[in-house]
N, C-alpha and C positions, 0 to 999 in steps of 0.2 A: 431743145430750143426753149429757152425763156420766153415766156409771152406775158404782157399787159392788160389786163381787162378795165377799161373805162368807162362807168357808167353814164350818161350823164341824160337825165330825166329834167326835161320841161311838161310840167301838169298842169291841165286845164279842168278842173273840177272841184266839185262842194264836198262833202258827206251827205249820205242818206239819212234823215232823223228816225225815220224807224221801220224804214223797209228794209230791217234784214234780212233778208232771202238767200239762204245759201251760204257757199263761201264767198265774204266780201270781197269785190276788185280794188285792191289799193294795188302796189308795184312789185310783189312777189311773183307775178308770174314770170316778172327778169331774171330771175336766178334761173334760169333754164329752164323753167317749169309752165310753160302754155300750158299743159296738161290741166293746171291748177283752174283754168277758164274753158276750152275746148278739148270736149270727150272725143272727137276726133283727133288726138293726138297721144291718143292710149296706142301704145307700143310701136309709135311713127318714127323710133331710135333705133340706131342699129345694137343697142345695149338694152338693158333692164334700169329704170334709176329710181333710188331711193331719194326723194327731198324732203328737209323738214326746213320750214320754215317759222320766226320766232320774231313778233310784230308786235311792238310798245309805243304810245303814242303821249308825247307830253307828260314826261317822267315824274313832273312836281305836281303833277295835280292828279287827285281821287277818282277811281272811277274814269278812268281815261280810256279810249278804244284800247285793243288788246286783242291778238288774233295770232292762235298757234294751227299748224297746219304738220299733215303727215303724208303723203303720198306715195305710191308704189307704181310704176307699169310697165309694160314689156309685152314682147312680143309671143305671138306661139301662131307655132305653123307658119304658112308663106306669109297672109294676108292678114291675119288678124291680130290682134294687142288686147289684153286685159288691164285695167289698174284698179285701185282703190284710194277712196279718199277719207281721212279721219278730220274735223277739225274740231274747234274752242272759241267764240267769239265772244268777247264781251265790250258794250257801250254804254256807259252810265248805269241805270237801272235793267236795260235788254240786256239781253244774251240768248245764245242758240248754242247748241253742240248737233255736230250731226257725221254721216256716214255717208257715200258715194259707193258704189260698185261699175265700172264702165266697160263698154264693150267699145270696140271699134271693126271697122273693115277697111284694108290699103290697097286700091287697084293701082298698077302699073298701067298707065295708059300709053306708053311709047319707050324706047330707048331701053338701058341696061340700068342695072341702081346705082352706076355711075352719071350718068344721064337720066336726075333723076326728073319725072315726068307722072306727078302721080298724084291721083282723088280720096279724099280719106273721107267715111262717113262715120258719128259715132253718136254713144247716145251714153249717161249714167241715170240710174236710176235709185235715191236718196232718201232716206229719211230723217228729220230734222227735230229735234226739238226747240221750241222758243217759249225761255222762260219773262217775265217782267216781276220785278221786286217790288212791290210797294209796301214791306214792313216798314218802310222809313217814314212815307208819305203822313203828314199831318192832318189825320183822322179829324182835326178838332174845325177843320177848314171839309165843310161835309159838303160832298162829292158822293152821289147813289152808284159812282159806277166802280168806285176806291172798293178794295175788299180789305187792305192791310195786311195780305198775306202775298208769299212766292206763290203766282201763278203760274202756268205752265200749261201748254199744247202740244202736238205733235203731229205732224203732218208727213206727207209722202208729195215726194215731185219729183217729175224727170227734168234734164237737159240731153238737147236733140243738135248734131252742128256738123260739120263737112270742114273741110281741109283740100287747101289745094297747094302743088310744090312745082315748081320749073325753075329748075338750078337753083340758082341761089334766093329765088323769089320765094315768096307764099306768102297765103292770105288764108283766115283762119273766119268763119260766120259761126254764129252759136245763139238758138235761143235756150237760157234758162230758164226755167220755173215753166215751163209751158203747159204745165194745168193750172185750170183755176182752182187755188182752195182756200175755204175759210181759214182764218187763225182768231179764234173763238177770244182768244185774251184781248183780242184789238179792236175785232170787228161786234163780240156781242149777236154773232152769226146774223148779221141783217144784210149785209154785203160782202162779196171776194176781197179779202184784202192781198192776195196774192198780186206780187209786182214783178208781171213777164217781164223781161231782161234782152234786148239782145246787144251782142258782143260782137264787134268785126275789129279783125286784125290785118291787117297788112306791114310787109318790111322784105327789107334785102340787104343780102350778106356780101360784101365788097371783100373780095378776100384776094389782093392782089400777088401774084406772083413774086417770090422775091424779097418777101415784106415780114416784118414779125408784126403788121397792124395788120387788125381786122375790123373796118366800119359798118355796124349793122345797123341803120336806122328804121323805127319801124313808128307806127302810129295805132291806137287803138281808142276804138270810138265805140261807145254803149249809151243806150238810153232807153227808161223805162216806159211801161204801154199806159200805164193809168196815170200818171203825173205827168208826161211828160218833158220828166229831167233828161238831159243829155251830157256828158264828160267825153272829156277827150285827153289821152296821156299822148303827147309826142317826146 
């Protein structure tokens, strides 16, 4: 049976100017890939799946966002899933490269995995690097905090999130960054520039009888602890 897949994305949000924390939320988690946002959905497939994903932002101009991604995860044993995550972020003068490892656990709470009815808890645990370039930066325009060189830090954080499924429904919660750490290139260690993150997803799969359409409309809403930005993708 041939099928259709029809994206169609209304977004309601900015860019971060230099909280990058993590893997960035733009729209790749639509390619099938929740995993990408909540570690609660490490091995929540009845498969193993490999995604890469490959993100260019405003082709004519220099130094444009830019965000490649690698992912793995699957299941083992009744209840639990493993994955891992690679990624490459680059925005202007920032950039980050980092690593995920995640665990999850999947209770059945009622019915058959036909009827499905079930609680997911998960957690990855990451380390990060964030680079800032300022060999470009004009040295002659003096600035005591300009070095003129690639700097560079490295940090460790978890993401901790849960997962819920009733048929065709679910809803996905997720804090990222949930330690506080310094990032010494930004902050000059006098404050946490760490920017906790949480992430809630909701959506449901219409998938009627009969049909070669399938309507999944979902919504996801995040917003950070210390700014108080908020996005929202429908």
């Amino acid at each position: 049976m041939k099928k259709l897949f029809i994206l169609l994305a209304i977004v309601f949000s900015g860019q971060l100017a230099i909280a990058q924390e993590g893997v960035p939320v733009y729209l790749d988690y639509l390619t099938d890939n929740y995993y990408l946002l909540h570690p609660s959905m490490a091995g929540a497939a009845a498969c193993g799946k490999v995604r890469g994903t490959v993100r260019q932002q405003w082709f004519d101009q220099e130094d444009a966002p830019n965000l490649q991604t690698l992912s793995f995860n699957t299941g083992i044993g009744e209840n639990s899933g493993i994955g891992a995550i690679l990624f490459n972020d680059k925005n202007g003068y920032h950039s980050q490269t980092g690593a995920y490892l995640s665990y999850a656990y999947h209770l059945q709470i009622g019915g058959g995995f036909e009827d499905l009815n079930r609680i997911s808890f998960g957690m990855s645990a990451g380390l990060v690097q964030s680079r800032l370039d300022e060999s470009d930066f004009n040295l002659a325009d003096f600035d005591p905090i300009i070095t003129g060189v690639l700097r560079s830090d490295s940090y460790f954080n978890v993401d901790i999130g849960m997962s819920y499924f009733y048929k065709e429904f679910y809803a996905h919660f997720t804090v990222k960054n949930a330690l506080f750490q310094n990032r010494e290139i930004y902050s000059e260690g006098f404050e946490s520039t760490n920017q906790r993150r949480y992430v809630a997803t909701v959506g449901y799969l219409f998938a009627p009888r009969n049909s070669d359409w399938q309507w999944e409309p979902s919504v996801l809403y995040q917003r950070t602890d210390r700014t108080g930005e908020q996005f929202m993708d429908i």
